[in-house]
C-alpha positions in Angstrom: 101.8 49.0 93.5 99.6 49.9 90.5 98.4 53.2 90.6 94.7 53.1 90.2 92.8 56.3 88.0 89.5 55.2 90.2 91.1 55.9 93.4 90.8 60.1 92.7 88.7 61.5 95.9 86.2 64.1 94.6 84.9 67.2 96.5 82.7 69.8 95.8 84.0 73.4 97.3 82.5 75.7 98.0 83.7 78.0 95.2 84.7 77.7 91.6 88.3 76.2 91.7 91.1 77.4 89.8 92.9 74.6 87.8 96.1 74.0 88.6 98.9 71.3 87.6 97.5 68.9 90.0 94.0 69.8 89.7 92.1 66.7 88.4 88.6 66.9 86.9 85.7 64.4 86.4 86.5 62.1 83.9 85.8 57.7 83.4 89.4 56.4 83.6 90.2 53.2 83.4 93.8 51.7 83.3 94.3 49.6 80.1 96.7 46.8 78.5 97.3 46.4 74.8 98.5 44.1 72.7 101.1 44.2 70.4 101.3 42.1 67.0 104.9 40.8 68.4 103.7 39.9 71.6 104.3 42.7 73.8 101.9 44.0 77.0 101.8 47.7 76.9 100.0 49.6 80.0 98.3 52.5 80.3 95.3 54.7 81.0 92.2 55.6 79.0 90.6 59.0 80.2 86.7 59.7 79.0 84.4 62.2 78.8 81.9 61.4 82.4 78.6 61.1 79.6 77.7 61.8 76.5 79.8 62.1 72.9 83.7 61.4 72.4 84.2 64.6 70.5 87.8 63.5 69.4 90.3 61.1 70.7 94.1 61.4 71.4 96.8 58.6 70.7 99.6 60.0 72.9 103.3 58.8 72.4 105.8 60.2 74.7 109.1 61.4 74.9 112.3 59.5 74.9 111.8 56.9 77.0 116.1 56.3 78.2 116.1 60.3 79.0 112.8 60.0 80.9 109.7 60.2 79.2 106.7 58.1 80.1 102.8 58.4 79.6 103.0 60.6 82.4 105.1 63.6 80.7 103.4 66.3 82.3 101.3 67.8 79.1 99.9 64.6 78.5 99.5 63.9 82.5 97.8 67.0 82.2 95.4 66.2 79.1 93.9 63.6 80.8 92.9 65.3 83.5 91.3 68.6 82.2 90.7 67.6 78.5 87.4 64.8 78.8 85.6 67.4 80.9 86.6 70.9 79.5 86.6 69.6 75.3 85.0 65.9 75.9 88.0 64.2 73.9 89.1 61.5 75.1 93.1 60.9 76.3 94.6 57.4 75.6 98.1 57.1 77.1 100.4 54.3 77.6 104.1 53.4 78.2 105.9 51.9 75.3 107.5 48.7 75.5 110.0 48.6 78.2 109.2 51.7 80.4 107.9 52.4 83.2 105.6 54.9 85.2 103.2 54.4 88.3 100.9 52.5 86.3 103.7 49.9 85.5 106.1 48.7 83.5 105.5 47.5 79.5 106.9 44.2 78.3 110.0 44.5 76.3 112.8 47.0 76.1 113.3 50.1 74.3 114.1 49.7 70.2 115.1 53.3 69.7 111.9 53.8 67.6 112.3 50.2 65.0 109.9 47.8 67.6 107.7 50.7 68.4 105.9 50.6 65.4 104.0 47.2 66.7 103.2 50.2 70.0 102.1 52.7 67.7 100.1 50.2 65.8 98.7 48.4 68.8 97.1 51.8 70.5 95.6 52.9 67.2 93.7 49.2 66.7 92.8 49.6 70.6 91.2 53.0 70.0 89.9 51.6 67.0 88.1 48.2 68.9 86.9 50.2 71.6 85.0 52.6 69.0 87.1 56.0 69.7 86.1 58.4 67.4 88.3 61.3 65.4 91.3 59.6 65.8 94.4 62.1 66.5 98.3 60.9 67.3 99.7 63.3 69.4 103.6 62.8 69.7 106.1 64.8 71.6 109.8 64.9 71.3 110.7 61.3 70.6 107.1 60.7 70.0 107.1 62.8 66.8 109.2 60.7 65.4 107.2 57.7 65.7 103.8 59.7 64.9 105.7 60.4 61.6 107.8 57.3 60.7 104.4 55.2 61.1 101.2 57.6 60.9 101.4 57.8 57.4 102.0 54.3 56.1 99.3 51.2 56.7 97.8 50.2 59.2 97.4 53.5 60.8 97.2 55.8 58.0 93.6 55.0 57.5 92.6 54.6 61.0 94.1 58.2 61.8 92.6 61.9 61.1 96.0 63.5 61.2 98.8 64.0 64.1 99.6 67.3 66.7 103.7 67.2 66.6 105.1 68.9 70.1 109.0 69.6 70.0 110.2 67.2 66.9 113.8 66.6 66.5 113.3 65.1 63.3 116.7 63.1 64.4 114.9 59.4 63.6 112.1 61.1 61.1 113.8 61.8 57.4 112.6 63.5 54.7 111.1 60.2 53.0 108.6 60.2 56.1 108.1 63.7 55.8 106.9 62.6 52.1 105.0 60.4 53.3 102.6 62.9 55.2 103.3 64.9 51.9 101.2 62.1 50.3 98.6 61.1 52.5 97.4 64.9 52.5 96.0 64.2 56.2 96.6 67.4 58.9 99.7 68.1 60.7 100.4 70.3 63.1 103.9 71.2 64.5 104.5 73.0 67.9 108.0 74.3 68.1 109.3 76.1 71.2 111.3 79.2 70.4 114.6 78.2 72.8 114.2 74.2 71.3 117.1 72.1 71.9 117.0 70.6 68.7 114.8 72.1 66.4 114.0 75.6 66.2 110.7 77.4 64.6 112.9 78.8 61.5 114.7 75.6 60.4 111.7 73.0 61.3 109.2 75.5 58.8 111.9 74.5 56.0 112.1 70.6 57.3 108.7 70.8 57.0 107.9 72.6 53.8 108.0 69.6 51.9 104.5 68.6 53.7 102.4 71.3 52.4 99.5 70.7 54.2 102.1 71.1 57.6 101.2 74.1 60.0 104.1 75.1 61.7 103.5 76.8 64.9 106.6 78.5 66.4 105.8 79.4 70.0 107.6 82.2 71.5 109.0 81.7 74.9 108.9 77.4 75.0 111.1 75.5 75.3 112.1 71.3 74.1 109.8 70.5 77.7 107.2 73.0 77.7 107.7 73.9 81.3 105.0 76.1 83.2 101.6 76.4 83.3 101.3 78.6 80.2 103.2 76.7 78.1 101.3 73.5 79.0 98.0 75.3 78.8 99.1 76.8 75.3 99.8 73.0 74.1 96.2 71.9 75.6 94.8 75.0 73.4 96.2 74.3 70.6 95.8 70.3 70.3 91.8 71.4 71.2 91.6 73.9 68.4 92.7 71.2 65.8 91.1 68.2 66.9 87.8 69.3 67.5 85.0 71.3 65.6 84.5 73.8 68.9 88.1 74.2 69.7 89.5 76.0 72.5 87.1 78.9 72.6 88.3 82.4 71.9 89.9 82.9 75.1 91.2 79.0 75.6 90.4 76.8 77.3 88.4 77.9 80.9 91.0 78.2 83.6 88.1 77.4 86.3 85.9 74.9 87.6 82.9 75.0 89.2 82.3 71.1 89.7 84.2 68.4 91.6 88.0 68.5 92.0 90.0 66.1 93.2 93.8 66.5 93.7 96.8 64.5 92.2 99.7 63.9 93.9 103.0 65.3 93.1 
């Protein structure tokens, strides 16, 4: 069965609620289908703000899809449920072609990165159509590497403020995409745990130094998953601060609620 966003039960305690991993606040979600250019039926979910002004919108791309990674990953699972209500930005997720999550199953089968440009292309013209503002690819893992072998070349280059990089291998990325960003001048930021499996802070700020307008963030303690509420929370913070005018606030992101909750389940 399709899992339904709608079906979230909402309660108001009785005292502010601290947020948790499961803790889900009050957002419009919808689930969504888009459309690739070769024919493809991608699903997935778009989380809103409840009212008022999109303040910036995220493009999320998951990790590797055959070592499981899905538009559920749990920092993205976790941006569309705090960041509509606590930053009012909007979370677009979806399963590339050929996986699958509670939502369902995309058409196709994995291309290891080469068919995933249509995907790529097919969520930014979505975001695009339904009038998304401040445009942001967020990639993780595997995801980086598609936010950088396509964010900087046509059709998404123009369509795109910049990208937020979590854990990049850089194994399907080279140096002529890397160029590429180099070129189009637009913001990149890089989030590198300190114990990465791949790529760690010291080697990815010399990958990177050939983008000069690349911020490369080495973060002490992560690592390639970002595991743990801090770590996830640090991520959130740090995707806020660059993709919004108001950021994170001085002390992050607020760890409370004092509205509805509703719970998801494991």
């Amino acid at each position: 069965m399709t899992f339904d966003p709608t079906s979230y039960v909402f309660s108001q305690p009785s005292e502010t609620t601290a947020i948790r991993a499961s803790t889900v606040l009050p957002a419009r979600r919808e689930n969504i289908e888009i459309r690739t250019e070769d024919g493809r039926t991608l699903v997935g979910e778009l989380a809103l703000p409840e009212s008022g002004p999109v303040a910036a919108t995220l493009i999320t791309l998951h990790p590797l899809p055959t070592h499981g990674g899905f538009m559920d990953s749990h920092v993205y699972r976790k941006a569309s449920y705090r960041l509509p209500a606590l930053a009012r930005v909007a979370v677009l997720r979806f399963n590339t072609r050929g996986t699958s999550s509670p939502r369902g199953t995309s058409d196709g089968e994995f291309e290891e990165g080469i068919g995933e440009r249509y995907d790529v292309e097919a969520a930014v013209r979505f975001a695009v159509q339904r009038g998304l503002p401040n445009r942001w690819l967020v990639g993780w893992s595997f995801g980086t590497e598609l936010a950088l072998m396509y964010g900087a070349e046509e059709p998404v280059a123009s369509q795109v403020e910049g990208a937020v990089l979590l854990s990049p291998p850089l194994h399907r990325a080279t140096d002529t995409h890397l160029q590429q960003w180099a070129a189009a001048g637009k913001p990149l930021t890089v989030l590198v745990p300190e114990h990465d499996d791949y790529l760690r802070p010291a080697e990815a700020a010399k990958r990177f130094s050939v983008v000069p307008q690349a911020r490369v963030v080495g973060v002490d303690g992560a690592k390639h998953l970002w595991v743990g509420e801090k770590q996830a929370a640090r991520v959130l913070n740090e995707i806020v601060d660059d993709v919004t005018s108001a950021g994170s606030g001085a002390a992050g992101l607020p760890q409370e609620w004092a509205g509805p909750v509703a719970t998801a389940s494991a």
